[in-house]
C-alpha positions as CSV (number, residue, x, y, z in Angstrom):
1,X,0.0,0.0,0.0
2,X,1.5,3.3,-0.9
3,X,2.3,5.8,1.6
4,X,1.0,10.0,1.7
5,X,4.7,11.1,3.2
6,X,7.6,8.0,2.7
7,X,9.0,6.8,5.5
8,X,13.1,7.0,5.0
9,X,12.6,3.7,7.7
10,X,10.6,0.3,7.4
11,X,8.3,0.4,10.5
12,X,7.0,-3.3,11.1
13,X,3.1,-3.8,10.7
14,X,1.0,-3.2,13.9
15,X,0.7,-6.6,15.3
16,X,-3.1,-7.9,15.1
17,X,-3.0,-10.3,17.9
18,X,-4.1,-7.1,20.4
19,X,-6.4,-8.5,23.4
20,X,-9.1,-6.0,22.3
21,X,-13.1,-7.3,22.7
22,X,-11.9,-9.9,25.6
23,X,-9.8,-8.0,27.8
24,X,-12.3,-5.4,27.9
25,X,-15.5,-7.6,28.3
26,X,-13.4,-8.9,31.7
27,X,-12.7,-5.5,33.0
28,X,-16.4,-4.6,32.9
29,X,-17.8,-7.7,34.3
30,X,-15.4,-7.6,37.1
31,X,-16.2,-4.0,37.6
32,X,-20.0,-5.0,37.2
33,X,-19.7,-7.4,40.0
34,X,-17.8,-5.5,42.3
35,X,-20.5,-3.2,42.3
36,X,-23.3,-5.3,42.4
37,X,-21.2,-6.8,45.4
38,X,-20.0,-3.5,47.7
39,X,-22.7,-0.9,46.3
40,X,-26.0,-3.0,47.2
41,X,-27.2,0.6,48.2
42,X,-27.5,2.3,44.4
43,X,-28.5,-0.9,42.9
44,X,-31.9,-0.5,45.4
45,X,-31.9,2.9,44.8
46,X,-31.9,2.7,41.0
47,X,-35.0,-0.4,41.3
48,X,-36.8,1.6,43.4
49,X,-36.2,5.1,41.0
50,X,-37.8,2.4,38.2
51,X,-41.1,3.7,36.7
52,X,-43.5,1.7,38.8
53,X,-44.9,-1.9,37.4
54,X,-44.8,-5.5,38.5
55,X,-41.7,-6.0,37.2
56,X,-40.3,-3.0,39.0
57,X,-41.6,-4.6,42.3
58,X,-39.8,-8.0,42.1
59,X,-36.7,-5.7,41.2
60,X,-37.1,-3.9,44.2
61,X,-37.8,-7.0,46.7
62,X,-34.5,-8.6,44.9
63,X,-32.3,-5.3,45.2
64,X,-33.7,-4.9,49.1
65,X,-33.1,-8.6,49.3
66,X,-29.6,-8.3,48.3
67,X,-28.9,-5.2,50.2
68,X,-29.4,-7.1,53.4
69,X,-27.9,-9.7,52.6
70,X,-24.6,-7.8,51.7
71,X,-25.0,-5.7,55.3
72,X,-25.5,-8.8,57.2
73,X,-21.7,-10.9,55.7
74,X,-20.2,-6.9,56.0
75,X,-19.3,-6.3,52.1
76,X,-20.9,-2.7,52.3
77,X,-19.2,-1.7,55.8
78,X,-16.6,0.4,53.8
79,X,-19.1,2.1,51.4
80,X,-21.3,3.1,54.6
81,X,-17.9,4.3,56.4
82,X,-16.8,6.5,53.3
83,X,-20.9,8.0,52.8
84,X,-20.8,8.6,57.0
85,X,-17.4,10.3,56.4
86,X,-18.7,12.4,53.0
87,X,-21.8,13.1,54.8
88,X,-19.9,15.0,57.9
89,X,-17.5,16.6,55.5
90,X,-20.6,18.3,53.8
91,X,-21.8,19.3,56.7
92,X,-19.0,20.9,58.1
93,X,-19.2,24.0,59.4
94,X,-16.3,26.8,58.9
95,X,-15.7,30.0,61.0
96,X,-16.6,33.0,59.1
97,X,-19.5,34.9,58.1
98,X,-22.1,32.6,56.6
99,X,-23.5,34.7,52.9
């Protein structure tokens, strides 16, 4: 195939054995479950946001379901620690003249 602007050097081919479609398929069911595993709170959040119908309310039994589930073996203890911790930051207080 001819080139726009020759190349005074022979570059090899890019080589077409790139993980691509795989890899990337892992990294977002990985990520998918680590959610679905430590953020049990948005996933009941998002059911329960759902326009309501009776598929909505078997979603939101299941996503209430696994949220107490996931409290009870201690997955979401960190994600409750960092929301407790982002809550008192908001809430903070500085000295100063409040506008």
């Amino acid at each position: 195939m001819p080139r726009e602007t020759p190349s005074p050097i022979d570059l090899p081919a890019a080589p077409v054995d790139a993980p691509g479609l795989g890899w990337t398929a892992g990294v977002l069911a990985v990520a998918g479950l680590l959610l679905l595993v430590l953020n049990a709170v948005s996933l009941r959040d998002w059911a329960n946001d759902l326009t309501p119908s009776p598929v909505q309310a078997r979603l939101s039994e299941a996503a209430e379901g696994w949220l107490d589930f996931t409290e009870v073996v201690g997955v979401g203890r960190p994600r409750a620690w960092l929301h407790d911790q982002w809550k008192k930051a908001e809430n903070a207080r500085f000295g100063g003249p409040q506008i």
